[in-house]
C-alpha positions as CSV (number, residue, x, y, z in Angstrom):
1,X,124.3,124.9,68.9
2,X,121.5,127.1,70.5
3,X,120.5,126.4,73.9
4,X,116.8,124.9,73.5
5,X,114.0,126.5,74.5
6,X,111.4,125.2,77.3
7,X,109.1,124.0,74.7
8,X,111.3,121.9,73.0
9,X,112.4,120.1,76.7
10,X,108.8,119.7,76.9
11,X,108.5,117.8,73.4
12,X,111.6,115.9,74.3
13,X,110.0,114.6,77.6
14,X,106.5,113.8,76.2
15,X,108.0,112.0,73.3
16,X,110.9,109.9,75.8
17,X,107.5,109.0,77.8
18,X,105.6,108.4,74.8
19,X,108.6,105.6,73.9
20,X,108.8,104.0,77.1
21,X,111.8,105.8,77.9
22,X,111.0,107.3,80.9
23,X,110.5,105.0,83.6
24,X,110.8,107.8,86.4
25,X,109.8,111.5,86.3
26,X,110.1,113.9,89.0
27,X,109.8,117.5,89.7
28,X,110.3,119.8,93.1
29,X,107.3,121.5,94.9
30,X,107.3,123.9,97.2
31,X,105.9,123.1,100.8
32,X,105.5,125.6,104.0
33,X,108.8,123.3,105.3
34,X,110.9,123.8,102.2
35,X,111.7,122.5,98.4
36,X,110.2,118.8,98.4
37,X,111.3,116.5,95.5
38,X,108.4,114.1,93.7
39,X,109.2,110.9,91.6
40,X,106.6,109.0,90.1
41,X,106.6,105.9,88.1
42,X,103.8,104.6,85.8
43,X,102.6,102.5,89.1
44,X,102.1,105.8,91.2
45,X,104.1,108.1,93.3
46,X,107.1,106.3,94.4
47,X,109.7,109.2,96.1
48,X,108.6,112.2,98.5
49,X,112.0,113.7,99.6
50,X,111.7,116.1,102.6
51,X,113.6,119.4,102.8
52,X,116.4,118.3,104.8
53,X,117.2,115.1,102.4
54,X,120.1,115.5,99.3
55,X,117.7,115.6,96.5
56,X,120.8,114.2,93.9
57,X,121.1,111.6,96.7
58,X,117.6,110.7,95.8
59,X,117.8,110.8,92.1
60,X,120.8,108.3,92.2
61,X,118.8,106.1,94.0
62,X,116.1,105.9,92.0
63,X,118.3,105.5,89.0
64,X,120.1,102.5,91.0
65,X,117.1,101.0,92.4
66,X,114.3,101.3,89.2
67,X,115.9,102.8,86.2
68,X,118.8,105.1,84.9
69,X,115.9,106.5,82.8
70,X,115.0,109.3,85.4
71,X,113.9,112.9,83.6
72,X,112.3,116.0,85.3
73,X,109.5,116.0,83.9
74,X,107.0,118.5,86.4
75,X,103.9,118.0,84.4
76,X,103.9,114.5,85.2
77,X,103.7,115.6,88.9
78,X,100.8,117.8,89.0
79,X,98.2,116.2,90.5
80,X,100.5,115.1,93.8
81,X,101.6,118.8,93.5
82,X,98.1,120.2,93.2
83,X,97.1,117.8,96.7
84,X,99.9,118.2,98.1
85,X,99.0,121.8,97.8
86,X,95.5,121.3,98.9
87,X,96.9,119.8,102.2
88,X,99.0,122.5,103.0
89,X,95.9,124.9,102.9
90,X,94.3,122.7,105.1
91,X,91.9,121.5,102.6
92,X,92.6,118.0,102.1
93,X,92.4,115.0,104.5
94,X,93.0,112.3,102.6
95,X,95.6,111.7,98.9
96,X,93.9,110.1,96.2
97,X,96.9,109.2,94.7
98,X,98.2,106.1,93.2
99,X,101.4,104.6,95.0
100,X,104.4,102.4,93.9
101,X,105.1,100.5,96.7
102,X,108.1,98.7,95.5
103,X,111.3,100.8,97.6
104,X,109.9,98.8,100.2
105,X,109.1,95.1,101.1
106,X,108.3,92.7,103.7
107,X,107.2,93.9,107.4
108,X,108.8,97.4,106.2
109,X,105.9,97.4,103.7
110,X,102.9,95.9,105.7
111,X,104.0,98.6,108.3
112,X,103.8,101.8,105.6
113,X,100.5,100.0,104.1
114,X,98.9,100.4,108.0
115,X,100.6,103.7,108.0
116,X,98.8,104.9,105.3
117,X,95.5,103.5,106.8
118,X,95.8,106.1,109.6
119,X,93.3,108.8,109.3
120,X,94.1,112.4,108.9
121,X,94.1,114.1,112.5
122,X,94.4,110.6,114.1
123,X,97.5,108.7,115.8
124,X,98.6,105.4,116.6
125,X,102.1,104.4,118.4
126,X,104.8,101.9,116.8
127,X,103.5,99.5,118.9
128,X,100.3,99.6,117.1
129,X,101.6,99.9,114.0
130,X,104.1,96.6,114.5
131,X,100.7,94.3,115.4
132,X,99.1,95.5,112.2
133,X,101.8,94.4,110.2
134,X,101.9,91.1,112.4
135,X,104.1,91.2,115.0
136,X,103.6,93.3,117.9
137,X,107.0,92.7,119.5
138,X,108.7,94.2,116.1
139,X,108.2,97.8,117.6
140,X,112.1,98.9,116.3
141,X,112.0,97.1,113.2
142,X,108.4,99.6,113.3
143,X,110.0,102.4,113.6
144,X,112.7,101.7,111.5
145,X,110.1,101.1,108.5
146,X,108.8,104.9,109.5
147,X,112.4,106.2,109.1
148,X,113.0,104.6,105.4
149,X,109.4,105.6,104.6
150,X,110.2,106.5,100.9
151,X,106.8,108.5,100.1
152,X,106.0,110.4,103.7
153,X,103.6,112.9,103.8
154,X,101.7,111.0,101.6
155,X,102.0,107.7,103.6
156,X,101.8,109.6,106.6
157,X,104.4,108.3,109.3
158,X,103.9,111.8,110.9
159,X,101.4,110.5,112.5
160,X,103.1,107.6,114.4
161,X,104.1,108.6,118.0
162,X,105.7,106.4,121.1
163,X,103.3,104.5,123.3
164,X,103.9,107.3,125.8
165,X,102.3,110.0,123.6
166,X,105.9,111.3,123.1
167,X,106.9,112.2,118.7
168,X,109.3,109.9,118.2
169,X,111.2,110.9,115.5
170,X,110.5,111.7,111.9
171,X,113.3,111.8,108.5
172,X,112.1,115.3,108.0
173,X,113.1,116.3,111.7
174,X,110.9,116.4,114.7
175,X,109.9,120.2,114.1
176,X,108.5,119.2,110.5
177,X,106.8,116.3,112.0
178,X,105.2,119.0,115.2
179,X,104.0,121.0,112.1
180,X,102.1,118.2,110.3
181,X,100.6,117.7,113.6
182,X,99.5,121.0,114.7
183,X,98.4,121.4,110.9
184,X,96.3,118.6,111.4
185,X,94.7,119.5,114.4
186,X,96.5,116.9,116.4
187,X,98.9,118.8,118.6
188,X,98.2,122.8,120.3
189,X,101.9,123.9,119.7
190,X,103.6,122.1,122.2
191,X,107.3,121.7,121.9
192,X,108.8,118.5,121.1
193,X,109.1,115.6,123.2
């Protein structure tokens, strides 16, 4: 049997979405911090994996977690590519994107929906972030729903810092996270605290 060409993986994947057989496509990007891997769902974007995260790691996951029918499928994923793209460049301040919310729940989830309130070139600490989601004293279980943030960048945890001003971490590693900043306008190179 011939090995089949690019079109005909194309027709494959248009016609296994057209029969409800793919519940999860993803693709890989390229960002200025490395290869990032994109799964979407037919709710909205549901996977950003950083650089630094096992991108097979990621795929089992989703399989475990939503469905074993997970295909690459990079058309599916150009629109998040396209703004992800756009704020890279500098030119976008705010995704338009829809979101599948569901690798999260509970005061994880209240905690990424205020996350993803936070304006572009603006922070707030975990402290803040815990009393939107209802419970100000909660500020670890805050910063653990930054850590398993399953769509950052997008739902931008970047942008949560310690009550002292100080990073915090970030899954992608604190020197991705100083990036973000600085790219935002937020931090003037300083080194990581």
């Amino acid at each position: 049997m011939k090995n089949p060409t690019g079109a005909t993986i194309e027709r494959f994947r248009a016609r296994a979405a057209e029969e409800g057989l793919l519940d999860v496509a993803y693709a890989t990007t390229d960002s200025p911090f490395g290869t990032l891997l994109l799964a979407q769902t037919r709710r909205g974007l549901v996977r950003v994996g950083l650089p630094n995260q096992d991108a097979e790691e990621l795929l089992v996951d989703l399989a475990d977690r939503i469905s074993p029918r997970v295909l690459e499928a990079p058309a599916a994923l150009d629109e998040v590519r396209r703004e992800l793209d756009l704020y890279f460049e500098g030119k976008l301040d705010h995704f338009d994107l829809p979101l599948d919310w569901r690798l999260s729940s509970g005061f994880r989830q209240r905690v990424l929906r205020a996350i993803n309130r936070i304006p572009y070139g603006q922070t707030r600490s975990y402290t803040e972030m815990a009393a939107k989601a209802g419970n100000e004293r909660a500020v670890r279980a805050a910063g653990s729903a930054c850590g398993s943030n399953p769509i950052p960048l997008v739902v931008p945890c970047h942008r949560v810092l310690r009550t002292s001003g100080a990073l915090g971490g970030y899954g992608g590693g604190l020197p991705m996270k100083e990036g973000l900043l600085e790219l935002e306008g937020v931090l003037g190179g300083r080194s990581g605290t």
